[in-house]
C-alpha positions as CSV (number, residue, x, y, z in Angstrom):
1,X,120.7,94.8,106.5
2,X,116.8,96.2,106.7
3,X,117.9,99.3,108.3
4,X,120.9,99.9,105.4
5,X,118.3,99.2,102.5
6,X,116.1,101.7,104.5
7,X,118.5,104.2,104.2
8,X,119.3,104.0,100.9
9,X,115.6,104.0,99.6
10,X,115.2,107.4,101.6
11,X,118.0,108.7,99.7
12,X,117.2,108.1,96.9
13,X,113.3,109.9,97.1
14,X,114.9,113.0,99.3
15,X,117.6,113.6,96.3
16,X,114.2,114.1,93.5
17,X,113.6,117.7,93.2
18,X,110.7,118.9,92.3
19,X,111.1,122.1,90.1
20,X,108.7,124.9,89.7
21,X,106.1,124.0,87.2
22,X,106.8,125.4,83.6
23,X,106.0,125.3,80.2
24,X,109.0,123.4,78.9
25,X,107.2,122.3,75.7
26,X,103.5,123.7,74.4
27,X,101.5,122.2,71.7
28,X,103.1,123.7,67.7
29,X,100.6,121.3,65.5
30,X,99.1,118.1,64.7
31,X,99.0,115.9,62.4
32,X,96.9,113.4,61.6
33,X,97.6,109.1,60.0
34,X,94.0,108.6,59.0
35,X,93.4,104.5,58.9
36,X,96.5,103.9,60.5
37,X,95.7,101.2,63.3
38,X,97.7,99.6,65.9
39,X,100.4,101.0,67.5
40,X,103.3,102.9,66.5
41,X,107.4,102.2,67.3
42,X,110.0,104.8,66.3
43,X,110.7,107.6,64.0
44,X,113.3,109.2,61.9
45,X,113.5,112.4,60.0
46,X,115.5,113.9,56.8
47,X,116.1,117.2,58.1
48,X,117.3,118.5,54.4
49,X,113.3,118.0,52.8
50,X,111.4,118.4,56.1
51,X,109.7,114.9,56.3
52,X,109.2,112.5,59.1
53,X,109.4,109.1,58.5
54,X,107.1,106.6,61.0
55,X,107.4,103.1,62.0
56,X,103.8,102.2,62.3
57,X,104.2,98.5,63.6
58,X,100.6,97.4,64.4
59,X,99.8,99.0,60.5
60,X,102.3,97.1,58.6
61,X,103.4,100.4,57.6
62,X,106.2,103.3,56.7
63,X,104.3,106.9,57.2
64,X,106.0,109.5,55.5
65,X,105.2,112.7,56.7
66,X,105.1,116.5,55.3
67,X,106.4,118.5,58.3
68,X,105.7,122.0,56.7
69,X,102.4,120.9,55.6
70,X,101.6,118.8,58.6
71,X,100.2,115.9,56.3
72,X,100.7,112.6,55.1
73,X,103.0,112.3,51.9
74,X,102.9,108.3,51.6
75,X,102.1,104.9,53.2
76,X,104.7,102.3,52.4
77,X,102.9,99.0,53.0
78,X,104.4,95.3,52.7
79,X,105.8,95.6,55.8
80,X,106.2,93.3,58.6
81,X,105.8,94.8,62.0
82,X,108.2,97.5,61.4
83,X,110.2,99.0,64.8
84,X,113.5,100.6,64.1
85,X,114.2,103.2,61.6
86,X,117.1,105.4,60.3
87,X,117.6,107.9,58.0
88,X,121.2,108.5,56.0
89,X,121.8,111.3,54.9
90,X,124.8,110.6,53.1
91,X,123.0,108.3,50.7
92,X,119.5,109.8,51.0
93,X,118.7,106.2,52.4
94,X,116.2,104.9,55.2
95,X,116.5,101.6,56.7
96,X,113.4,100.0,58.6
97,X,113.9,96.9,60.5
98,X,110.6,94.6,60.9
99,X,110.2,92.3,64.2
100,X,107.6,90.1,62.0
101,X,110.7,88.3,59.1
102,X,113.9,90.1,60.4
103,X,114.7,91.9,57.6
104,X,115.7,95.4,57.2
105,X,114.9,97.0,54.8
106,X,116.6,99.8,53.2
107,X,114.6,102.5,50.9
108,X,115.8,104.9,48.5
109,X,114.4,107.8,50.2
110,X,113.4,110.0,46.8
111,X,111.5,107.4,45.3
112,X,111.0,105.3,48.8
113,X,111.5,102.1,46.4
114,X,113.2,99.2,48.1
115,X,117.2,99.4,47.3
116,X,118.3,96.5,48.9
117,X,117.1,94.0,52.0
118,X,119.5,92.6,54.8
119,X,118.1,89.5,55.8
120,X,118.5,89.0,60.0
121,X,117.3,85.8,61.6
122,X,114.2,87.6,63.2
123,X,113.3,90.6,65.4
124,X,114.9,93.1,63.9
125,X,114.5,95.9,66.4
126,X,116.5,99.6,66.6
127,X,118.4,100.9,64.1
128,X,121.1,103.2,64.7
129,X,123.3,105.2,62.2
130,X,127.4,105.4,62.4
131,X,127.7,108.3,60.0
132,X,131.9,108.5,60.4
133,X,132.4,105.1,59.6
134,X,129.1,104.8,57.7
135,X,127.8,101.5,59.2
136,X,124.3,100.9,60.2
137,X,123.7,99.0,63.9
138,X,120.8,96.8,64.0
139,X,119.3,95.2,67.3
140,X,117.8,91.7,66.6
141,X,116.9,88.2,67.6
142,X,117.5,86.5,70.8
143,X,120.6,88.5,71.6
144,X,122.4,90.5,68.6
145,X,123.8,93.4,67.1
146,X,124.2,93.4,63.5
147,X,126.7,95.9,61.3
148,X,125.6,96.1,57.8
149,X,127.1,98.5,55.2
150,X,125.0,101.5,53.9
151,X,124.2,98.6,50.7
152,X,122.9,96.2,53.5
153,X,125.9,94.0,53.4
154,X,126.0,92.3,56.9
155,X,129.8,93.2,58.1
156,X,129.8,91.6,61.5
157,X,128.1,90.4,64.0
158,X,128.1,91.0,67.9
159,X,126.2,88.5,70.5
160,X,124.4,89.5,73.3
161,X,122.8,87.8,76.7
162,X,119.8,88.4,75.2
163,X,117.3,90.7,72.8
164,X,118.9,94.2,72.5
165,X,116.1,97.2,73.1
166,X,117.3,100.6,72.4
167,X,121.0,101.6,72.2
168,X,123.2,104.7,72.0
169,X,126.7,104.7,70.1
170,X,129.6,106.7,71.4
171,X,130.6,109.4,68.5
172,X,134.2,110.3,70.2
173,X,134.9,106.6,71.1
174,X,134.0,103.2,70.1
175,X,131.4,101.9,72.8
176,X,127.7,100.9,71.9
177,X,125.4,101.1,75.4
178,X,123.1,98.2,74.8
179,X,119.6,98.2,76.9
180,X,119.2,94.1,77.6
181,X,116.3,94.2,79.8
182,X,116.2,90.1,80.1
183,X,119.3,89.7,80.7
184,X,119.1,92.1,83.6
185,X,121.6,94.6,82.4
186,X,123.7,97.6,80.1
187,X,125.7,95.7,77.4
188,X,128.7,98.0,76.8
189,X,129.7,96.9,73.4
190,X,133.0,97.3,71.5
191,X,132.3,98.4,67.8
192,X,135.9,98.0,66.2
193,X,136.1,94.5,68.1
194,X,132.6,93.6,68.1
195,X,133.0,92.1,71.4
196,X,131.2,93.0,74.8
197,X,133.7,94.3,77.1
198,X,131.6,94.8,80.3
199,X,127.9,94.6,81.9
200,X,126.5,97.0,84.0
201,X,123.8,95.5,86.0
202,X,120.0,97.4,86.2
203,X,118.9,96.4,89.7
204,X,117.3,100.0,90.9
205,X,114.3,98.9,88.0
206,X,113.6,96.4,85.5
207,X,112.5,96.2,82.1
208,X,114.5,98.8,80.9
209,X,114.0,100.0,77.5
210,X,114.5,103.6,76.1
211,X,117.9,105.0,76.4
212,X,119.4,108.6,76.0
213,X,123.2,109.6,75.9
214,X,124.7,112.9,77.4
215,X,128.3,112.4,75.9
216,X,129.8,115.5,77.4
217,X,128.8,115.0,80.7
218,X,129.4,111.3,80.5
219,X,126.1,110.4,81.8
220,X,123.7,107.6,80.3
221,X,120.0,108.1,81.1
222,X,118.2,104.2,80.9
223,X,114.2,104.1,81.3
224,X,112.5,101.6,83.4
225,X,108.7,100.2,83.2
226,X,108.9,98.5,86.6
227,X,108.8,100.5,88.4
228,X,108.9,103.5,86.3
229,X,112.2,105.1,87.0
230,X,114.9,107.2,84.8
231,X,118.3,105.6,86.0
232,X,121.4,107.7,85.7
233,X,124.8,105.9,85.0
234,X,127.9,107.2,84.6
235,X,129.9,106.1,81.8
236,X,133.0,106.2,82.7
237,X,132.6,103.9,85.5
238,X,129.6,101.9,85.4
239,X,128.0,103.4,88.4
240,X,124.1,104.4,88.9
241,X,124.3,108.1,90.0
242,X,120.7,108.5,90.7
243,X,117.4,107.4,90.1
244,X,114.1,109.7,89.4
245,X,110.4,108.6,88.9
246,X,109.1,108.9,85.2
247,X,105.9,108.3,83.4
248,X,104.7,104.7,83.4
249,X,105.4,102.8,80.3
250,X,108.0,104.8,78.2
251,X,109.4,103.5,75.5
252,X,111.4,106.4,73.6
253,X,113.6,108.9,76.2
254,X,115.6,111.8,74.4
255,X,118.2,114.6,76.3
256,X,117.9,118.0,74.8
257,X,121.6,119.5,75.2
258,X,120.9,123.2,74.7
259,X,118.1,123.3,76.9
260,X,119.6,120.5,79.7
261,X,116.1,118.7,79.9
262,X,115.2,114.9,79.1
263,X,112.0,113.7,77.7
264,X,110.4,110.8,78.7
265,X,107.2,109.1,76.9
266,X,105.1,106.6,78.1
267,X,101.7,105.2,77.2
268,X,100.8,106.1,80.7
269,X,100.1,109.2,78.6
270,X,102.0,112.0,80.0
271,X,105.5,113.1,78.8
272,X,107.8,113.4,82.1
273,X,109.9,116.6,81.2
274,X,112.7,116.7,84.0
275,X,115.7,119.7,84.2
276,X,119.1,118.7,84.5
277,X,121.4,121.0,86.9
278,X,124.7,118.4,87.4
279,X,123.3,115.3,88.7
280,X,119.8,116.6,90.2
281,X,116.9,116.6,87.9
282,X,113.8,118.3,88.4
283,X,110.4,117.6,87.5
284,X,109.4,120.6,85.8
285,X,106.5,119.6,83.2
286,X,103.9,116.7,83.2
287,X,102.6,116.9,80.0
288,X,99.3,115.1,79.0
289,X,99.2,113.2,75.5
290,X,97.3,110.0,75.5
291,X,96.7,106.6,76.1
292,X,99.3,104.4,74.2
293,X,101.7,107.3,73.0
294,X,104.6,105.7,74.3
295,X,107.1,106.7,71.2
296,X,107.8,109.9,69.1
297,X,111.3,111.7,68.5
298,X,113.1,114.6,69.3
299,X,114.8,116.6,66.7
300,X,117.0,119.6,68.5
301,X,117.7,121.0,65.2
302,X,114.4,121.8,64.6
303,X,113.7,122.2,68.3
304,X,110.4,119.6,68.3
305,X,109.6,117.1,70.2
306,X,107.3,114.6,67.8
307,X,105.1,112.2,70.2
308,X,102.7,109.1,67.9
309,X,99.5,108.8,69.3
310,X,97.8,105.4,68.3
311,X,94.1,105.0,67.1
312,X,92.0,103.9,70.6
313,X,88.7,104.4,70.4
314,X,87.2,107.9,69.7
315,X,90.7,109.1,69.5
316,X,92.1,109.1,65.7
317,X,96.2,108.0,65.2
318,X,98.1,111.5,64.9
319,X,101.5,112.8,65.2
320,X,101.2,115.5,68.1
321,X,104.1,118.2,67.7
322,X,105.2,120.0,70.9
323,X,107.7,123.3,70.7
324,X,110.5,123.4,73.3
325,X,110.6,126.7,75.2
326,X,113.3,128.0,76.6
């Protein structure tokens, strides 16, 4: 049994390439939150007016950002430790939901007055859109995924093991992949009958957190904090393809499908930028960011990578803005 496990583990490490270095993303601006304190959980964007819309948790906060002036539009206060946010375009809505009361909240986006409130029993986490069927996906409690309607009408309810992190729906099939890092495992979660229909365990790494979906090439990439590994799990089956070492403490991972690459963040304070060629991935970039900037967003239609730096010390909070290049 010792000399099997042996085996595998030396696998595993000899399958890693390591890519020539390269400059897979370079620095294209930054922007600065000035007294914005604590840290920061996840982003959205409205592609159509160009701004950036930040869940600053530790602040109590909504940023809303300028992206062709680099600048701060608006602070939304009278939140309560706000973590996952959406943007609709379809009804020029975004939804924030707060870990503090449960509620999420969803804003007119123009005016960014409150439109309407869905109130969840607590830790209301990540938010993800279904634009076809034009439900909204909320993570929350101690094991839950809610479906409200684009007015916040709850719809349905789905239970989990226990508290959801980040998820990734299906758009040519009705799965949710649902990170349940107490519970040990990958919830795979029917949306039409809001039922979980199987479990993948996580047993290469634990605490797994950010998640990424490569629907053509049926893979689902799942980061871990302990230790820091990127799992790779097919989706068809359920099986872990491979496993590659990634920047300590990530909590946002995002695939770029033109270029092939994945993105990892952690507050470790590197992103790991790693090339996909079928199921080898390469380390090609380390990237240096800074202490704490564990979140951001990646928006391929603009081809930026968005990483939130919090306020530690001498260095102010700021949205650093990295280029992909090809």
């Amino acid at each position: 049994m010792k000399t099997f496990a042996l085996v595998v583990i030396v696998a595993a490490s000899v399958a890693i390439p390591q890519g020539p270095p390269r400059e897979a993303l370079r620095p294209a601006g930054v922007i600065p939150l000035p007294g914005v304190d604590g840290r920061f959980d996840h982003l959205a964007v409205d592609l159509k007016t160009r701004r950036l819309f930040i869940a600053a948790l530790g602040h109590d906060t909504m940023e809303v950002v300028d992206l062709a002036g680099l600048k701060v539009m608006k602070s939304v206060a009278g939140l309560h430790e706000p973590q996952g946010i959406a943007f609709l375009p379809d009804t020029n809505r975004v939804v924030v939901a707060n870990g503090g009361d449960g509620a999420a909240v969803f804003f007119d986006a123009g005016s960014l007055a409150v439109a309407a409130t869905a109130k969840l029993s607590g830790d209301a986490d990540n938010v993800r859109y279904d634009s076809a069927a034009r439900r909204v996906h909320v993570g929350y409690a101690g094991g839950a995924l809610a479906e409200l309607d684009v007015d916040g009408r709850m719809l349905s309810t789905t239970p989990l093991a226990a508290h959801p992190e980040s998820f990734q729906l299906e758009s040519r099939g009705p799965r949710i992949f649902v990170n349940v890092p107490s519970a040990g495992h990958i919830a795979v979660v029917d949306r039409v009958k809001h039922a979980v229909t199987a479990t993948w365990p996580v047993t290469a790494a634990r605490a797994n957190y950010p998640m990424a979906l490569d629907e053509p090439h049926h893979r689902l990439y799942v980061g871990c904090r302990n230790p820091a590994r990127l799992l790779v799990y097919d989706t068809d089956t359920g099986r872990l393809v491979t496993t590659v070492d990634i920047v300590g403490d990530t909590d946002d991972l995002f695939y770029d499908a033109a270029a092939q690459r994945l993105y990892v963040m952690g507050g470790e304070g590197f992103v790991t930028v790693l090339q996909r060629d079928g199921d080898r991935y390469a380390l090609i970039q380390r990237l240096a960011t800074a202490a704490g900037a564990r979140t951001g967003l990646f928006v391929p239609e603009l081809a930026r990578l968005f990483v939130a730096v919090p306020h530690r010390g001498s260095q102010g909070a700021e949205i650093r803005v990295y280029e992909t290049v090809n």
